[in-house]
Structure formats: structure tokens, C-alpha cells
C-alpha positions in Angstrom: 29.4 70.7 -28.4 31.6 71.2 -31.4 31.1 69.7 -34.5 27.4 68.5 -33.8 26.7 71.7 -35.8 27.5 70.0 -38.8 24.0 67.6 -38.8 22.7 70.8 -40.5 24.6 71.2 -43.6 22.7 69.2 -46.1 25.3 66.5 -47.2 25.7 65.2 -43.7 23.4 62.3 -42.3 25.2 61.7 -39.0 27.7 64.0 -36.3 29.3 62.2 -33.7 30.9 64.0 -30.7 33.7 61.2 -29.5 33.4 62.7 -25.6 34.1 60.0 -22.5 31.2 59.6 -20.2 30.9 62.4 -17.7 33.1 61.7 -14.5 29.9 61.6 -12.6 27.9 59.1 -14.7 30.5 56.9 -15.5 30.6 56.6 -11.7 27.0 55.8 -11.9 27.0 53.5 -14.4 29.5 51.3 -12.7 27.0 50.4 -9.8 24.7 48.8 -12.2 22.3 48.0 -8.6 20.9 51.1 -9.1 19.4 50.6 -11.9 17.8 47.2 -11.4 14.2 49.3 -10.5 14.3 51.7 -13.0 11.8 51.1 -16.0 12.4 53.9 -18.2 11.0 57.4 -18.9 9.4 58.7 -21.8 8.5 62.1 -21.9 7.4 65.4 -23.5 8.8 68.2 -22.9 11.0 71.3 -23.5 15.0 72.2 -23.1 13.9 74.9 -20.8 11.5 72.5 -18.2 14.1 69.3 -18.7 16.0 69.5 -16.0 12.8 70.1 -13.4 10.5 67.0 -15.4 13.3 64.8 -15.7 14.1 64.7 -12.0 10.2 64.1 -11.4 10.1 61.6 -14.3 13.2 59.7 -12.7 11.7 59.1 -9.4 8.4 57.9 -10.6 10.5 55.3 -12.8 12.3 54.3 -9.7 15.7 55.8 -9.9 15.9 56.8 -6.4 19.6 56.5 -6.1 20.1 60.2 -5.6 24.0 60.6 -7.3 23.0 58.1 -10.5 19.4 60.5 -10.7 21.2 63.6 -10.1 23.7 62.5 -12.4 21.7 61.7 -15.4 19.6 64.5 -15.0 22.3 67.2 -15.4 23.4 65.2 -18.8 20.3 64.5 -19.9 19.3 68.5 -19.7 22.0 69.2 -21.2 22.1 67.4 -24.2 18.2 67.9 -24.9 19.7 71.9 -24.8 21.7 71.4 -27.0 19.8 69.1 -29.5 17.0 71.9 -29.3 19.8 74.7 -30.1 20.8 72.7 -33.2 17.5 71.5 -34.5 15.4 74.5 -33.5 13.0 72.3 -31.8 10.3 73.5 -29.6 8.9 70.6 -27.4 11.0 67.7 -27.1 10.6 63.9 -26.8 12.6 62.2 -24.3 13.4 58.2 -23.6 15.6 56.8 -21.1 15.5 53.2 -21.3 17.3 49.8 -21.0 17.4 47.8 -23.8 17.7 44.1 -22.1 18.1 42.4 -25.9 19.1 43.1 -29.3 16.5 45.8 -29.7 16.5 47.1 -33.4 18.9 44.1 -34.9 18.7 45.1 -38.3 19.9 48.1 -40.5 17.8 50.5 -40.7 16.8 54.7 -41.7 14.2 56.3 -39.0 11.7 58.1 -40.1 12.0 61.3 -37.7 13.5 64.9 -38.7 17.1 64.1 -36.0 17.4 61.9 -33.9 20.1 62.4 -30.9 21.3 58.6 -29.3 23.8 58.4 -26.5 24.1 55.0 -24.6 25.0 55.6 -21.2 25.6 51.9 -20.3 26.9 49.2 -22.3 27.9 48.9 -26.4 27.0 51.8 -28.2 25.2 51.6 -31.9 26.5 50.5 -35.1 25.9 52.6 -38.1 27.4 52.8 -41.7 28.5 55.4 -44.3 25.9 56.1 -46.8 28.2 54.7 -49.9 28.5 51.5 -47.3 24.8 51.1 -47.4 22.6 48.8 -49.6 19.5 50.7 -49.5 17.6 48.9 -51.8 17.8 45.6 -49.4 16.8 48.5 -46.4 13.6 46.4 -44.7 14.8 43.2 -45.9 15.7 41.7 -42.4 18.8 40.8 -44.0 21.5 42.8 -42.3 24.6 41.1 -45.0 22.3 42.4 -48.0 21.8 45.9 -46.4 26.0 46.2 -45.3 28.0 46.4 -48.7 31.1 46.0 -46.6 31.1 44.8 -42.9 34.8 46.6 -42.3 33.3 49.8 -42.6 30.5 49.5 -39.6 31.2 52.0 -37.4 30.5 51.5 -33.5 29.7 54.5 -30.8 30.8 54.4 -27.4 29.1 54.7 -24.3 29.4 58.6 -23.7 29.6 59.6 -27.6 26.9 61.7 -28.7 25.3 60.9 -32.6 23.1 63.4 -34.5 21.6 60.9 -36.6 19.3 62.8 -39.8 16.2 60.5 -40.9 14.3 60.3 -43.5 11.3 63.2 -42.6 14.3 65.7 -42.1 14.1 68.4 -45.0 15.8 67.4 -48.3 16.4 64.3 -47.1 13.9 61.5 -48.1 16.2 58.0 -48.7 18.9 59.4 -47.4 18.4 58.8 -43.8 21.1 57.6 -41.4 21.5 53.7 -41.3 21.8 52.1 -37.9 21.1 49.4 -35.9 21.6 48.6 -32.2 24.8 46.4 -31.3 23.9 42.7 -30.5 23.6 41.9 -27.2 25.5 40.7 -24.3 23.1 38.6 -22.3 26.2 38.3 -19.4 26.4 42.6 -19.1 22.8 43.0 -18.1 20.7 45.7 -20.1 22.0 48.8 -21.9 20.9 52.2 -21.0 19.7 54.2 -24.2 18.9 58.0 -24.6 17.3 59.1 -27.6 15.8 62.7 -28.2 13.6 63.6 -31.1 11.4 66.8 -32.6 7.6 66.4 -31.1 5.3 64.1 -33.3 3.0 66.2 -35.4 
């Protein structure tokens, strides 16, 4: 995946590959029935045993629905692949979730090494430019503080791909990325997050 190579070179805090939602899981997405069981995964593991645990983890969550499972497993697999290829990662952690609400309303820098977010269904996550970024009002709960200009927010997709570096990466302490989940639409139904990180310590 061009381009998300460039999360490594020490002046970068975020790599965004702009790519459409795969032709299968867009399909999936748009029956939004299969999801209504599905509780989320969370798990450990490694870009070589994905695709096997994730199929497992799926059906235990209740995503029976064999073409959205099969669907998100392949994509799923193959982004932890390549998020392990780029960050040198070892073991892996995994969530698949929907986020009903606002989840994390306000600006904010992670504290992780990279983080890799995709949203499969619904708006995608805001996040700003680092000279578009109060960080002194970072942890305020004031989101118009933190945002030194609102016309530069950028918004993700559903489908695109962010490398996002936090603060625990290397080099990088107060420099991590600065995001926050897009407010939600209570009419849409939940989103459908995936975010892989490095294994906690």
C-alpha cells in the first residue's frame, strides 16, 4: 500500500491511503442487518495467524453472515500484514467494533507507538495538521481551544486507511497525531471501527 511507508520517516505523524472500500465490503456494509448481532472483537494476535483467529473471533461475536465475515476477514488480514510490515511489529492487537455514539469526541494524541484506523461503515475520523493543533489546550475537553482553525480539520472516509504516530512512538513524545472521532449520526445506526496497534508491554 503505497505511501503508508512514509509513517516512518520522522517528520510525519499521520499516512493516509485514500482507497474506496473493497468491492466486497462495500457490498457488506450496505446490508447493515448483518451486523445488528455482532458485538465486536478484540484480539491478540500475529499477521501470520490473522486470517485463521479472525474468522474464529468473528463467529464467536456473531457475524455469521458468511459474505460480510468472509469479507472482512480477507481486509482485515490484510491490512494487519501490512501494518506489521511497516511497523515491524510482532504480535498484534486487533478491534473490530461499532461505535453507536460519539466515542472519543474530543481532540486528542494516543499514547501507543502507530496506530492503523479504517472505518468500514459510516463517517470516518477527523484529524488536524500539527501546525493546526493547540497542544497546550490538548486534555482540555474543549475541542475550539484545541483546533486553531476549524477549516483545516481533515475527515477520512470509509475505506481510507490512516497510519496515525502517537506519542510512545520513537522520537516522538508531544508530537503525536491529533484526532478525534466524527460526531454522530443517531439516524445511520453505529459505525464500524478497525484499529490495529503494537502489543502492550
Amino acid at each position: 500500500m503505497a505511501g503508508l511507508e512514509r509513517i516512518r520517516c520522522p517528520a510525519v505523524t499521520v499516512a493516509i491511503l485514500e482507497r474506496p472500500l473493497p468491492s466486497d465490503v462495500a457490498g457488506a456494509m450496505a446490508r447493515p442487518a448483518h451486523l445488528r448481532r455482532f458485538a465486536g472483537i478484540r484480539l491478540e494476535t500475529t499477521a501470520r495467524r490473522a486470517r485463521a483467529e479472525l474468522a474464529g473471533a468473528f463467529a464467536e461475536a456473531g457475524l455469521n453472515g458468511a459474505p460480510v465475515r468472509d469479507a472482512l476477514v480477507r481486509d482485515v488480514a490484510r491490512l494487519a500484514d501490512v501494518f506489521a510490515g511497516i511497523t515491524g511489529a510482532a504480535t498484534l492487537r486487533v478491534r473490530l467494533e461499532p461505535v453507536p455514539g460519539d466515542g472519543c469526541k474530543y481532540f486528542h494524541a494516543d499514547s501507543v507507538g502507530i496506530r492503523l484506523l479504517c472505518t468500514y461503515r459510516g463517517p470516518g475520523t477527523w484529524w488536524l495538521p500539527d501546525d493546526a493543533v493547540e497542544r497546550a489546550a490538548l486534555g482540555s475537553g474543549d475541542n475550539a481551544a484545541v483546533v486553531r482553525d476549524p477549516a483545516r480539520i481533515q475527515v477520512l472516509a470509509a475505506g481510507h486507511v490512516a497510519l496515525l504516530k502517537g506519542d510512545a512512538w520513537p522520537g516522538n513524545r508531544g508530537r503525536g497525531a491529533v484526532h478525534r472521532s466524527p460526531p454522530a449520526d443517531r439516524g445511520a445506526g453505529p459505525r464500524l471501527l478497525l484499529s490495529i496497534d503494537h502489543e502492550t508491554d
